[in-house]
C-alpha positions as CSV (number, residue, x, y, z in Angstrom):
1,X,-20.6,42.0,-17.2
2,X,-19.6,45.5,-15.1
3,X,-19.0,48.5,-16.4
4,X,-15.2,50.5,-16.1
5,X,-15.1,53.8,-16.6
6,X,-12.2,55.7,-17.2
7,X,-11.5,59.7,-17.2
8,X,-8.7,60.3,-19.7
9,X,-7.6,63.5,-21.6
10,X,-10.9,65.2,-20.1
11,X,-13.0,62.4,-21.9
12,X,-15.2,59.7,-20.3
13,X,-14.7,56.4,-21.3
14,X,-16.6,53.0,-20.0
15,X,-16.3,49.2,-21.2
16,X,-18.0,46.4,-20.9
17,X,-15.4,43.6,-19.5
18,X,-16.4,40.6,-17.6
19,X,-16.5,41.5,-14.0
20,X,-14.2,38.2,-12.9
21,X,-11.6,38.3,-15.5
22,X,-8.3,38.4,-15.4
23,X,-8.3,41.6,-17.9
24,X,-11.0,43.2,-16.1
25,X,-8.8,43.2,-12.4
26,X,-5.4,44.2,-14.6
27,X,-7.7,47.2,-16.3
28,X,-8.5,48.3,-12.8
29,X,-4.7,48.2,-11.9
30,X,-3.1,50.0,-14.7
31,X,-5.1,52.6,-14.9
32,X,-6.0,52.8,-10.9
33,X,-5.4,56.7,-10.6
34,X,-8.1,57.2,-13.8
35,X,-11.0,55.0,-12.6
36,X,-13.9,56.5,-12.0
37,X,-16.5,54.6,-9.0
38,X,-19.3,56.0,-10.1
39,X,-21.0,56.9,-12.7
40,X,-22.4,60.2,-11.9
41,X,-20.8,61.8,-15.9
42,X,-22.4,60.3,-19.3
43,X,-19.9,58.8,-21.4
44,X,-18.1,60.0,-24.0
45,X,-17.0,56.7,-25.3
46,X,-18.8,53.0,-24.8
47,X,-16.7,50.3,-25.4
48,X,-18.8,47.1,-25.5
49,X,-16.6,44.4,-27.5
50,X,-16.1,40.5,-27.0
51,X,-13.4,39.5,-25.4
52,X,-11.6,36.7,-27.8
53,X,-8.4,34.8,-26.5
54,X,-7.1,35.1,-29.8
55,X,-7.4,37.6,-32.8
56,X,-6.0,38.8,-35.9
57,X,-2.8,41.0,-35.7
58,X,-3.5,44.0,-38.0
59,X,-1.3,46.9,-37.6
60,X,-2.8,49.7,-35.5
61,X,-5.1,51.8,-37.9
62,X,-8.3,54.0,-37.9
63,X,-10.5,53.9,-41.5
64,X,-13.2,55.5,-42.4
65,X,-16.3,53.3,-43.1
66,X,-19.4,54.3,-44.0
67,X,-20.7,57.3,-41.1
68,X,-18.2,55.5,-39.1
69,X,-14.8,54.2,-38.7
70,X,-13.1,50.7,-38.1
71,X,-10.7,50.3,-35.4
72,X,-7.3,47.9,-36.4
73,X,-4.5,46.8,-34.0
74,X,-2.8,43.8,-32.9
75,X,-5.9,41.1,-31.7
76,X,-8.4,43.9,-32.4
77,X,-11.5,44.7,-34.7
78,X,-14.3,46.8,-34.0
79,X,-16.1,49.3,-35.4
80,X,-16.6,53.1,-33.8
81,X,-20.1,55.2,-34.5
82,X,-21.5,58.0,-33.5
83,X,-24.6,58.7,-32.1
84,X,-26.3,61.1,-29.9
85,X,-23.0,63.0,-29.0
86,X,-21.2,60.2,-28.1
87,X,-19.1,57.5,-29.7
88,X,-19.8,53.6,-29.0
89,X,-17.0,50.5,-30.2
90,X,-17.9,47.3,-31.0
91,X,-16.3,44.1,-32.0
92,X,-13.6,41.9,-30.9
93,X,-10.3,42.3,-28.9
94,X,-8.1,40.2,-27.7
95,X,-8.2,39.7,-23.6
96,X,-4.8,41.0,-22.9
97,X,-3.6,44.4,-21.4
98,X,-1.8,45.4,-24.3
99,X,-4.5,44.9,-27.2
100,X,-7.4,46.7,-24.7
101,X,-4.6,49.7,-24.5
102,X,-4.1,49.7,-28.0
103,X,-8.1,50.3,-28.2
104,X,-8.5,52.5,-26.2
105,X,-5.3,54.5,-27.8
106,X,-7.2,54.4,-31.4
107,X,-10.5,55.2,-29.5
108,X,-9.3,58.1,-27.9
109,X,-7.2,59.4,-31.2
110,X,-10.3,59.5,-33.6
111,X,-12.6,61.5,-30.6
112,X,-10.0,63.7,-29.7
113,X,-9.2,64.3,-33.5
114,X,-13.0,65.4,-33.6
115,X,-12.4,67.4,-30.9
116,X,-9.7,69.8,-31.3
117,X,-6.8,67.3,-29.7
118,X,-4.2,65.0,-30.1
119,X,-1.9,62.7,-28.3
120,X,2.0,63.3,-29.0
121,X,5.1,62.0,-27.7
122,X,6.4,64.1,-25.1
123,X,7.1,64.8,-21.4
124,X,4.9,67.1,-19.9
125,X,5.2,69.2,-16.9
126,X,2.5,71.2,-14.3
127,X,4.6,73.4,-13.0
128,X,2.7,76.2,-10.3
129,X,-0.3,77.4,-12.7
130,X,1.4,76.4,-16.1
131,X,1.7,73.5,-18.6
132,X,5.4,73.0,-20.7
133,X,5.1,70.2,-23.4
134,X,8.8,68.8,-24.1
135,X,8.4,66.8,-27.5
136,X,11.1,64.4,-28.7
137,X,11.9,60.8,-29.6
138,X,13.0,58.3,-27.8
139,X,16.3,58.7,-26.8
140,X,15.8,62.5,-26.3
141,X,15.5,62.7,-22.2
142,X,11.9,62.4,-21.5
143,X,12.1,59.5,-19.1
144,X,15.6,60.8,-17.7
145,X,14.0,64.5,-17.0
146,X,10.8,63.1,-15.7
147,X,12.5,60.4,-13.3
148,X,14.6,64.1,-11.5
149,X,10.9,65.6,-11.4
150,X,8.5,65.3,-8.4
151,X,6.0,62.9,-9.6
152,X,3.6,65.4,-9.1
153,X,4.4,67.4,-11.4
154,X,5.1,64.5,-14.2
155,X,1.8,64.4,-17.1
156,X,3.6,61.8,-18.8
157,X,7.0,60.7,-20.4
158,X,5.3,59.3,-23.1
159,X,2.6,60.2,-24.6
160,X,1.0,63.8,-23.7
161,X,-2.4,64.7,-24.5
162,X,-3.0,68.2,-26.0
163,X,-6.7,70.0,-26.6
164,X,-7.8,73.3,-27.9
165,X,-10.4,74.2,-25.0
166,X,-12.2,78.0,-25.1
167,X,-9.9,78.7,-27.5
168,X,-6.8,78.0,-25.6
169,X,-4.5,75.1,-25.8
170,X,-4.2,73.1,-22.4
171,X,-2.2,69.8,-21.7
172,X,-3.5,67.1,-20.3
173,X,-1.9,64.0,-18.4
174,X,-2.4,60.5,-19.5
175,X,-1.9,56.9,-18.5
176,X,0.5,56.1,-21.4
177,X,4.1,56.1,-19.9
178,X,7.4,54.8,-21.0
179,X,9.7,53.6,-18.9
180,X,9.1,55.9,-15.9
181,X,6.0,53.5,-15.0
182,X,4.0,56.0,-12.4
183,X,0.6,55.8,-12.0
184,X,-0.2,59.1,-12.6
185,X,-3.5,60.8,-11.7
186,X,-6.0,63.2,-14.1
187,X,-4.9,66.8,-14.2
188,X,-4.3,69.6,-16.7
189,X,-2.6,73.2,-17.4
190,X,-2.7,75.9,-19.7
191,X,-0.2,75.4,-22.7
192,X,2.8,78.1,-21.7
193,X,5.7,76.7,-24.0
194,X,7.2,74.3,-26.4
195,X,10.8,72.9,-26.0
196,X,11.5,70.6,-28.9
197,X,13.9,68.0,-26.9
198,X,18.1,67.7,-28.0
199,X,20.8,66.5,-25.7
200,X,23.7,68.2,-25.2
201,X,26.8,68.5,-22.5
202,X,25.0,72.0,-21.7
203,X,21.7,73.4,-21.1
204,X,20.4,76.3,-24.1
205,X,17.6,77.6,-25.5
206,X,16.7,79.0,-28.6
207,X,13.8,80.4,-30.6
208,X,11.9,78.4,-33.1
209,X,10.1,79.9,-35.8
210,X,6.2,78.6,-35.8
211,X,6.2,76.5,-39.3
212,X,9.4,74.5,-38.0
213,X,7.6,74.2,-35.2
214,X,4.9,72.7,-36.7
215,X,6.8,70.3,-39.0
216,X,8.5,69.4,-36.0
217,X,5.7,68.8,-34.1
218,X,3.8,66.9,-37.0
219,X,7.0,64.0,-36.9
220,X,5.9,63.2,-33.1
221,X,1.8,63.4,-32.9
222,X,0.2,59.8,-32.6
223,X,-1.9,59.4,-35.7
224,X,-3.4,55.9,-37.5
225,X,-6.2,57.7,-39.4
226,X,-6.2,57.1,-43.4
227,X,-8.6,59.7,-44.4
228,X,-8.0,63.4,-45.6
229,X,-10.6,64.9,-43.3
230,X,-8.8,63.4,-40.1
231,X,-5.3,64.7,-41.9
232,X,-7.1,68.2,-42.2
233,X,-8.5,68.7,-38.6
234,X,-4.7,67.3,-37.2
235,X,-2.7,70.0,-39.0
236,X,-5.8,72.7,-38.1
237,X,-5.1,72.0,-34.3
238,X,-1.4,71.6,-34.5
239,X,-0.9,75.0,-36.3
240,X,-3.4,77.1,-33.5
241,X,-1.4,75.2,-30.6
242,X,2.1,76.3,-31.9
243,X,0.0,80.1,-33.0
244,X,-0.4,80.4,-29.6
245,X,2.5,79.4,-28.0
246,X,5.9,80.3,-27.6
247,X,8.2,77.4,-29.1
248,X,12.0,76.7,-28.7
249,X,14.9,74.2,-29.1
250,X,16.1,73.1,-26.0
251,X,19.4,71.2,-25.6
252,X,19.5,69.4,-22.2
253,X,22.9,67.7,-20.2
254,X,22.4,64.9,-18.7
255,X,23.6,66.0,-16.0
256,X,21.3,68.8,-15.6
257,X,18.9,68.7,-12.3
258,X,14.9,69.6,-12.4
259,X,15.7,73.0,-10.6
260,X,17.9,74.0,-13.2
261,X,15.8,72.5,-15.8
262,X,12.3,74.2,-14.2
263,X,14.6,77.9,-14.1
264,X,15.0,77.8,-17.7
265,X,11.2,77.1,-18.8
266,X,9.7,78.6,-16.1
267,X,11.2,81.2,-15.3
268,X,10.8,80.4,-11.4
């Protein structure tokens, strides 16, 4: 067996995959800019599951069992405790790309959701020293706005991870894209606004009051737990990230470029 470890939304993860396999080389690939080669940081999350070729196809869920919780998705089962300050899955998954990223979605909602973060559907841009989350559905922009960006300044068009870190929110990049497809690499800002995505044939900007904000942002946050305390801690950490940030409505032409875009958030 070898071990991969991953750094992802500040968290370590490492599993246990057959050193040979096909899913273990395809692992390495899709998440090349997050591997780690050494493992010189503990763990925040050990995966150690059996690999199955096939597998029941639950619908993606996290429920609470016992001191711990089980882990449900398309050719997975496993259970996730928590021991010693760190979080260990066990069980079964299906040996295909799309199953292990499913896990290690779930994995990483339940820890983050323990630690004052969540993943949520959005584009998210490093610009200079500053973070700018750009919620919205699909359909909204995200890919179109991140394919006029400079890669390097692309967190994701997809799925965004957020965290309340010394008391501050930050954003964090992930390897969960859409259709944009870039490898993307580990990095993080300081939260410094909110633009709820809308298309329109012009660019504006406008004020959003904080609980619209919140409901808004509620609608697009990636969440399969079943449980009330999990329900409690999501809304906690949505309500201090919009607290203490500035949030808008932002109507975007397609035809807009990234300067024009990066003017309006930025400032710059």
């Amino acid at each position: 067996m070898g071990i991969i470890r991953l750094n992802i939304c500040n968290l370590i993860a490492t599993a246990e995959i057959p050193n040979e396999s096909r899913l273990a080389k395809t692992i390495r690939e899709r998440y090349s800019n997050f591997h780690l080669t050494c493992a010189t940081t503990r763990a925040d999350i050990v995966i150690s599951c059996l690999v199955k070729s096939s597998g029941n196809s639950y619908r993606p869920a996290i429920l609470p069992s016992g001191t711990g919780w089980d882990i449900r998705g398309p050719g997975i089962s496993c259970q996730m405790s928590r021991a010693n300050g760190r979080f260990y899955v066990k069980g079964e998954v299906r040996g295909n790309i799309y199953s292990f990223d499913t896990l290690l979605r779930l994995a990483l909602l339940q820890v983050l959701n323990l630690k004052n973060g969540f993943l949520i559907h959005a584009l998210g841009l490093g610009i200079g020293n500053n973070g700018y989350l750009l919620p919205g559905e699909s359909g909204r922009g995200k890919t179109t706005l991140a394919k006029k960006s400079p890669q390097s300044v692309v967190l994701s068009d997809e799925l965004v991870c957020m965290r309340i870190m010394n008391g501050k929110p930050i954003i964090l990049s992930t390897p969960f894209w859409g259709e944009f497809r870039a490898p993307g690499e580990p990095f993080g800002k300081p939260l410094k606004g909110i633009y709820f995505l809308h298309k329109s044939n012009i660019i504006k900007v406008e004020k959003l009051p904080k609980g619209d904000a919140v409901k808004e942002m509620l609608k697009l946050v990636l969440f399969f737990s079943r449980d009330k305390l999990s329900t409690e801690r999501l809304l906690k950490t949505v309500r201090q990230c919009i607290m203490e940030t500035p949030c808008y409505n932002i109507w975007l032409a397609k035809k807009s470029s990234y300067e024009s875009i990066k003017r309006v958030i930025s400032g710059k």
